[in-house]
C-alpha positions in Angstrom: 0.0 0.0 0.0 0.9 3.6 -0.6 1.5 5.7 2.3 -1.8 6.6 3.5 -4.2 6.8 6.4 -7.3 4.8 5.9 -10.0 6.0 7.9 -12.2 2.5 8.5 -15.9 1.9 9.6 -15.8 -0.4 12.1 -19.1 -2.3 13.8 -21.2 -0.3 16.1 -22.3 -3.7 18.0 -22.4 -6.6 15.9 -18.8 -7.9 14.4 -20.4 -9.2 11.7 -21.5 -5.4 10.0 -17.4 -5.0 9.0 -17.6 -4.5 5.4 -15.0 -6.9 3.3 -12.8 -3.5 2.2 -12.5 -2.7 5.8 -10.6 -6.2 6.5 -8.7 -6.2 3.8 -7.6 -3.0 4.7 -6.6 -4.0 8.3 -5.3 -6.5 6.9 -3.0 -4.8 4.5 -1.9 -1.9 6.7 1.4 -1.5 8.6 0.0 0.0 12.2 -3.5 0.5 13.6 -4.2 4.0 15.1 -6.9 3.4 17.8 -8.8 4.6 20.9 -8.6 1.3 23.0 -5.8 -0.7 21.7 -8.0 -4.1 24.1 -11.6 -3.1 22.1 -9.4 -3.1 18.5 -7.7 -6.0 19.7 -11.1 -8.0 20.2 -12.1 -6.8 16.9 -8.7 -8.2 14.8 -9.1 -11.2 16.9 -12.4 -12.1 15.5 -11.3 -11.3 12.2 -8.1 -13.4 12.6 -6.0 -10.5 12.1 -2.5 -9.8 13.9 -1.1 -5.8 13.4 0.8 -3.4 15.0 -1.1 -1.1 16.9 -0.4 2.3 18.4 -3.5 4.4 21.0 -4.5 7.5 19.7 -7.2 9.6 21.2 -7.6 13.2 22.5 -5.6 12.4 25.6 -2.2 11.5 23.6 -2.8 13.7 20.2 0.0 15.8 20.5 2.9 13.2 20.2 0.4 10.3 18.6 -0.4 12.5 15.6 3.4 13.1 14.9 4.3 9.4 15.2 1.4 8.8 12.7 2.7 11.1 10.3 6.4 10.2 11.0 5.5 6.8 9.6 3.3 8.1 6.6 6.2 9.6 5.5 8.4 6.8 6.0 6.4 5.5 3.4 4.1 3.3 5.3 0.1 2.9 5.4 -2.1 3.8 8.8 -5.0 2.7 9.7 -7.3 5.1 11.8 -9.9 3.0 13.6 -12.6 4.6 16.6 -13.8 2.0 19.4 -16.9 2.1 16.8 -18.7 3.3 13.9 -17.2 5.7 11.8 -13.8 7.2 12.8 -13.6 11.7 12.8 -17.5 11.3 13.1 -17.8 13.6 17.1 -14.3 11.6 17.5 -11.2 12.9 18.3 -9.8 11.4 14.7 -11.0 14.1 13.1 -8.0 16.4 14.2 -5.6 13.8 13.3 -7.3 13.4 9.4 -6.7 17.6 9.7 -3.2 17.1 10.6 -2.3 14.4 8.1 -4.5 16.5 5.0 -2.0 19.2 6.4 1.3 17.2 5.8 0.3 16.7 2.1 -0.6 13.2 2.8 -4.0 11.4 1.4 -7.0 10.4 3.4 -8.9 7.5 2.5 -12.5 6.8 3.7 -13.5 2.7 4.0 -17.3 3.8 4.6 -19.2 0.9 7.1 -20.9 1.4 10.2 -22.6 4.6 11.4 -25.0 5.0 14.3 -26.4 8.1 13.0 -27.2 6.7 10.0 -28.4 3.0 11.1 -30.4 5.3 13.7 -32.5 7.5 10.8 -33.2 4.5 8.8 -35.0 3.0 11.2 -36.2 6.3 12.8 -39.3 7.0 10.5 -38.1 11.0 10.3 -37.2 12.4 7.1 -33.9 12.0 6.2 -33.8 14.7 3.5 -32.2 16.9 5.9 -31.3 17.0 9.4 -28.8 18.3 12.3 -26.2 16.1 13.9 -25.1 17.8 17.3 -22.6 15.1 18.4 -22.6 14.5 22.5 -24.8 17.7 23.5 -22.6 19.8 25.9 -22.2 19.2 29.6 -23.3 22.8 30.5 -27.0 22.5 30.6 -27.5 26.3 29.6 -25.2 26.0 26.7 -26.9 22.4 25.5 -30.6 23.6 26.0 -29.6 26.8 23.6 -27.7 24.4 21.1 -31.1 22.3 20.9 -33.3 24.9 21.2 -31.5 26.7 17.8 -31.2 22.6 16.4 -34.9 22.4 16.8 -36.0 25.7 15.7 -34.6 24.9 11.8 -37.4 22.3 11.1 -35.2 19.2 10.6 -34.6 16.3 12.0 -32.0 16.4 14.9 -29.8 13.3 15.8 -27.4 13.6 18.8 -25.1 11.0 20.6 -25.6 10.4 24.7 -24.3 8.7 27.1 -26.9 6.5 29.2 -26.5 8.0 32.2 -27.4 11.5 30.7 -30.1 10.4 28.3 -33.2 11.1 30.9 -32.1 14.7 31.1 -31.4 15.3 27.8 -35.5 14.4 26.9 -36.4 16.4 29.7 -34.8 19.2 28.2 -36.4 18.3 24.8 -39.7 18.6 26.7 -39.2 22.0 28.0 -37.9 22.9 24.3 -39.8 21.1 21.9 -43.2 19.7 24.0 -45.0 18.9 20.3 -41.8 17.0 19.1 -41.6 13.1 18.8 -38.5 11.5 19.7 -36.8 8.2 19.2 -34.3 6.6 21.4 -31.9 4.3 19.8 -30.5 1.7 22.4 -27.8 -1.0 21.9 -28.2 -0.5 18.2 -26.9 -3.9 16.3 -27.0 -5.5 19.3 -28.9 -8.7 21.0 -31.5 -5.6 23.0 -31.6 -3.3 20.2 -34.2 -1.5 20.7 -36.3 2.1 19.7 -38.3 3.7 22.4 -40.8 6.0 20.6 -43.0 8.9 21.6 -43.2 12.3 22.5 -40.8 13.8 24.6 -42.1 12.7 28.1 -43.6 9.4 26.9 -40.1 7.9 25.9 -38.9 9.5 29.0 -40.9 6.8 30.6 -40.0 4.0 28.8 -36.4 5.0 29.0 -36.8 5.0 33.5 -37.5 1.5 32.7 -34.2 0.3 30.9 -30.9 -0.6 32.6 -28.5 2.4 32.5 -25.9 0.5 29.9 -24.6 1.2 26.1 -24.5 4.3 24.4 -27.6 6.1 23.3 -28.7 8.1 19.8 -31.7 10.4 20.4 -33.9 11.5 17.2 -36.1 14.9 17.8 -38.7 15.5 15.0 -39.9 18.9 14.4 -42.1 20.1 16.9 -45.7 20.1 15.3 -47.2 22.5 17.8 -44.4 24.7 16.0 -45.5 23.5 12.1 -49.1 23.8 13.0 -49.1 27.5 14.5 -46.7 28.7 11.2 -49.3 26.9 8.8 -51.8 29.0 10.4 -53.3 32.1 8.8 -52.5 35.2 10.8 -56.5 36.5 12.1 -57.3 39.7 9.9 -60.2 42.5 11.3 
């Protein structure tokens, strides 16, 4: 292989959802770039795969990125991998892809797994057009005002959250967007997949009933309260 850094899809949940290009790229590589050199070690184990790996997350970017980019130029082939789904995507990989497009040196996408997407497909909201927020910020102020501008553009909204946040971020989605329906993706391409549905406070409840465990992609529609009251005529006297 050329030198290049391959940025590779790798399974949200299910092992078997790794594309064949995405193996063969593993395969073919000279060092793994990861975020849990034990998670990608799982992964190449069930694919029967032995590399060199090398952790790389926001915690060690400094000195990781110029190792990465010291073997690039060496002439050597990197492959950038996230715990899971699609590396760069609200992932610290994406600063490394900016560094390496910075050194002159190509990018490569192997497209796979994506919980954003897997998450719209089966969300029943338009897809057409819609907001990805990443992980909403941990300043509640600051997070209600990103959602509250997310939700005022009429699209769908899709953010990440973590499980034990997930209850407060709908109750916040209630306060902003009360005629909203929402969708919680749990455990997505996994044995409990599941997709609690409703408005705001009604998958609220379902979600008090579910163990606190695996990460969490939230779905807003737009509020119809909203729609209806624009579609309105304005009274005339």
């Amino acid at each position: 292989m050329p030198p290049t850094l391959f940025a590779v899809a790798t399974p949200i949940g299910n092992l078997s959802d790794i594309t064949y290009r995405a193996v063969e790229t593993l395969k073919a590589c000279d060092l793994i770039a990861c975020e849990d050199t034990r998670r990608t070690e799982k992964l190449l184990s069930h694919l029967g795969l032995h590399r060199p790996m090398m952790r790389y997350d926001e915690h060690t970017h400094e000195a990781s990125s110029r190792r990465i980019i010291e073997n690039l130029r060496a002439g050597k082939s990197v492959a950038l991998v996230t715990d899971a789904g699609t590396p760069a995507i609200s992932d610290p990989g994406a600063r490394l892809v900016a560094d390496v497009v910075a050194a002159g040196i190509p990018v490569v996408p192997i497209p796979g797994p994506s919980s954003v997407a897997a998450a719209l497909s089966a969300s029943g909201f338009s897809g057409d057009g819609f907001v990805f927020l990443g992980f909403l910020s941990r300043r509640p102020g600051r997070a209600r005002r990103l959602l509250q501008e997310a939700v005022g553009l009429g699209k769908t909204v899709v953010f990440f959250e973590s499980p034990f946040r997930a209850a407060k971020s709908l109750e916040m989605i209630a306060a902003v967007a009360p005629g909203s329906r929402v969708v919680v993706g749990r455990e997505l391409t996994k044995i409990h997949e599941e997709f609690l549905r409703g408005d705001p406070l009604a998958a609220l409840a379902l979600l008090k009933t579910r163990p606190e465990k695996g990460e969490v992609v939230i779905l807003v529609s737009p509020d119809e309260r909203k729609s209806r009251e624009a579609e309105e005529p304005e009274p005339t006297f």
